[in-house]
Each structure stands twice: as structure tokens, then as C-alpha cells.
Phi, psi and omega in degrees: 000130163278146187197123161254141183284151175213049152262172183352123153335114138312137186230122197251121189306127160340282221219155161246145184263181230277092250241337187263359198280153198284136171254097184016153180274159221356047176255141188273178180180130186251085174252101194250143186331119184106325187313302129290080168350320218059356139335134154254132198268162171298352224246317204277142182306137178204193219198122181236129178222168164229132185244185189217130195232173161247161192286006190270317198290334162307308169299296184315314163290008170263326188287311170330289189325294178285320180288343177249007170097352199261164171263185178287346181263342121341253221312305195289310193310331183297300176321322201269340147270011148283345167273323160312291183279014161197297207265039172265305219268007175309269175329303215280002155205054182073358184315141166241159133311126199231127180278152223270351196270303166334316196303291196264033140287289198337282201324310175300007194226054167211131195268179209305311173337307192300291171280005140292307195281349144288330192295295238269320207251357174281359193239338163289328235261252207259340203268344171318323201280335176285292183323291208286335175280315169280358201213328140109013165203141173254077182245222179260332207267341167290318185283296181325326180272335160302305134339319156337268187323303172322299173288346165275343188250329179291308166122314241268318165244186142242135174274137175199126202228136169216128198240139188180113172083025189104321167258198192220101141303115179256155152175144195249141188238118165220160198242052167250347178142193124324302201268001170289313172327305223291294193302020181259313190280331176243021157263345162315329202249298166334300185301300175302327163284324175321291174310358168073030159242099177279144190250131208250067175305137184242132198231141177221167175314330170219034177214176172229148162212140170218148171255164185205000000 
């Protein structure tokens, strides 16, 4: 069964806005799971459509909606961008969803070795071809919007960035171990070279940092 809703037109983000742009000396910035909202700034550009849903999806976005406080065109714009910046880019290059618990049985049952040298063989390998398909370039300020997006749509990290004095502190924060840090850190490094940056990592049990 089919139906069109007819409350306020969904409204679907363009453009985004411009993310390279210069940033204050120590201003921080958190893009953390949620960071896009589906909220829309005053700044973005937009799209007003009417779409024809079906009613189980519907209900799941009134159910949503309501359980987070939100309206349906919040609820809807998040689903249509976590499919715009990310869940297009699954299939086509194998990607999985993973339960986050499963992940780090993975990670713990490989030895360190093992997960350097995935790390290692991921940043020449599938993720330039990933970075340059979501971000349109394998420059630094590309991998940075990549990595963004990663941590906002995957679950796996939270991203947090401080910018003072020209450069850019990242740090990823996760609830995988050591040994999530150890493969973070070395496909991070692996990559930043591919893109011709060399990078200074710092690695703690559940966090990784680098500058750049």
C-alpha cells in the first residue's frame, strides 16, 4: 500500500556548506554521531519535493519522530543524508555494518602484527578509491571530510577536531580497545601517505590523534 503524505514537503539538503573554509585560531569543532541532525542552518541551500512513501515507512517516521522529539522532516532529512554522504557508497565497495560488539571480538582475536599490515595495505588499496568517490579529491581536507562522515554515519568513532595556528588537530575516539587504536592508526598513516602527508600519530587505548 501506497500513500502520499501530506504533511509540510520534505526538504532535502543540496549543498553542504563549505567545511575547507578558514577557521579561527583554537576553534574546536565536534562532529560527533548526530553531528548532522538533519536539522537545516539558515546558510543551506535547499529543495522542497513531495514524495509517495509507503505506510510501514511512514509510521516508522512518526514513531521516530516522536520518540526523538523531532519533526518528520528532521527524521526524513537524516535518513536522506546518511544515504547522500554515505550508505550509496556500502555495495559498491563492500562495506559492512558491523555489531559493534562482534567488531572488537574481530579485532581481539588477531594478533597486533596482523592489524598493522591490514592497516597498512588499506590506504594504498580500496580506501583512496572510497575517499576520492565521497569527497570528489584525495587531498588532506578530503580524507578529513571523509573520516568526518565516517564517524558520523558508521558508529565506530567520534570525530573531533582543533584548529590553532594554522593547523588541524583530529582525534578519534572509540569504544574498541587498544587494538582498534593500533588498525586506526595504521590505516590512518598508510593513507595520509598515499595522499603524499606525512603524519605524527599518537595512539591511547581508546583514542587515536594526529595533526595535520
Amino acid at each position: 500500500m501506497t500513500w502520499t503524505y501530506h504533511q509540510p514537503p520534505i526538504v532535502a539538503e543540496c549543498n553542504q556548506p563549505d567545511r575547507t573554509a578558514h577557521t579561527p585560531k583554537a576553534a574546536k569543532h565536534f562532529y560527533q554521531p548526530g553531528w548532522r541532525s538533519g536539522e537545516l542552518s539558515a546558510k543551506e541551500r535547499t529543495v522542497t519535493l513531495s514524495l509517495r512513501i509507503s505506510e510501514v515507512a511512514y509510521k516508522a517516521l512518526q514513531e521516530d519522530a516522536k520518540k526523538q522529539n523531532a519533526s518528520l522532516n528532521t527524521i526524513a532529512n537524516q535518513i536522506l543524508l546518511a544515504y547522500a554522504e554515505h550508505d550509496r557508497y556500502l555495495k559498491k565497495y563492500g562495506l559492512l555494518k558491523v555489531v559493534s560488539p562482534l567488531y572488537v571480538q574481530l579485532l581481539n582475536a588477531a594478533s597486533d602484527e596482523v592489524l598493522v599490515e591490514a592497516g597498512k595495505s588499506l590506504g594504498p588499496g580500496i580506501l583512496p578509491g572510497m575517499v576520492m568517490s565521497m569527497t570528489g579529491e584525495l587531498t588532506v581536507a578530503g580524507i578529513l571530510d571523509w573520516l568526518k562522515r565516517m564517524g558520523t554515519y558508521s558508529g565506530l568513532t567520534d570525530y573531533t577536531e582543533i584548529s590553532h595556528g594554522g593547523r588541524i588537530s583530529v582525534t578519534m575516539t572509540h569504544d574498541n580497545g587498544p587494538k582498534g587504536s593500533l588498525l586506526l592508526a595504521s590505516f590512518l598513516d598508510s593513507l595520509f601517505k598515499t595522499a603524499g602527508k606525512q603524519i605524527k600519530i599518537t595512539q591511547l587505548r581508546d583514542s587515536v590523534t594526529f595533526e595535520v
